[in-house]
C-alpha positions as CSV (number, residue, x, y, z in Angstrom):
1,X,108.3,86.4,87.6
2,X,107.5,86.0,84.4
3,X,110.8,86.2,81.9
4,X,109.2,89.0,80.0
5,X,108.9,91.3,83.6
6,X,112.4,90.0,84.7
7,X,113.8,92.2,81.3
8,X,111.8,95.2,82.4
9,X,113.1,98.3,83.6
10,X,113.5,98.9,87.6
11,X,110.6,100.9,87.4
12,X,108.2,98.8,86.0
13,X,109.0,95.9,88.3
14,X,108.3,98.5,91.5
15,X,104.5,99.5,89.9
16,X,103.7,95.7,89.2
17,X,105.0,94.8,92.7
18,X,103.2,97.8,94.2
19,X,99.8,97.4,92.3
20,X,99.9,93.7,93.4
21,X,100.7,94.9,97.5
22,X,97.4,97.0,97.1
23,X,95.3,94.4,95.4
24,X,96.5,91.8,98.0
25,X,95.1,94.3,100.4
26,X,91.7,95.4,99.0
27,X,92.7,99.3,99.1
28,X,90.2,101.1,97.5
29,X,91.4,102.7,94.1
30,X,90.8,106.3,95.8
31,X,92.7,106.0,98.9
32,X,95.8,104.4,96.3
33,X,95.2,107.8,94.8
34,X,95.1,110.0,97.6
35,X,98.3,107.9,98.8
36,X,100.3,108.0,95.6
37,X,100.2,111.7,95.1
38,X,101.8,112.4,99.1
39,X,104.6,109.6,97.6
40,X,104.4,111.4,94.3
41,X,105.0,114.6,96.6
42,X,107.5,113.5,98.7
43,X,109.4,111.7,95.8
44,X,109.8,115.4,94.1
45,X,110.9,117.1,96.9
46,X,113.6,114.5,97.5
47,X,114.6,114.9,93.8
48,X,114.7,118.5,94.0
49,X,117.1,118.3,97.7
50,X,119.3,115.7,95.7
């Protein structure tokens, strides 16, 4: 990891380390979609249950 990423915030290290799990598996960029709005979904509704 480059020393630059190592400083980042939490959440940028989790969307380079996601974006790089998809590209490693050739998802196409509309199923990534689809997918991230169910996380994006589910994410909310934990937030709001919190």
């Amino acid at each position: 990891m480059s020393k630059p990423l190592e400083d980042a915030p939490t959440h940028i290290k989790l969307a380079v380390d996601l974006i790089m799990i998809l590209e490693q598996h050739d998802v196409e960029p509309e199923e990534v979609l689809k997918a991230l709005d169910i996380v994006k979904s589910d994410f909310e509704k934990k937030l709001v249950n919190n």
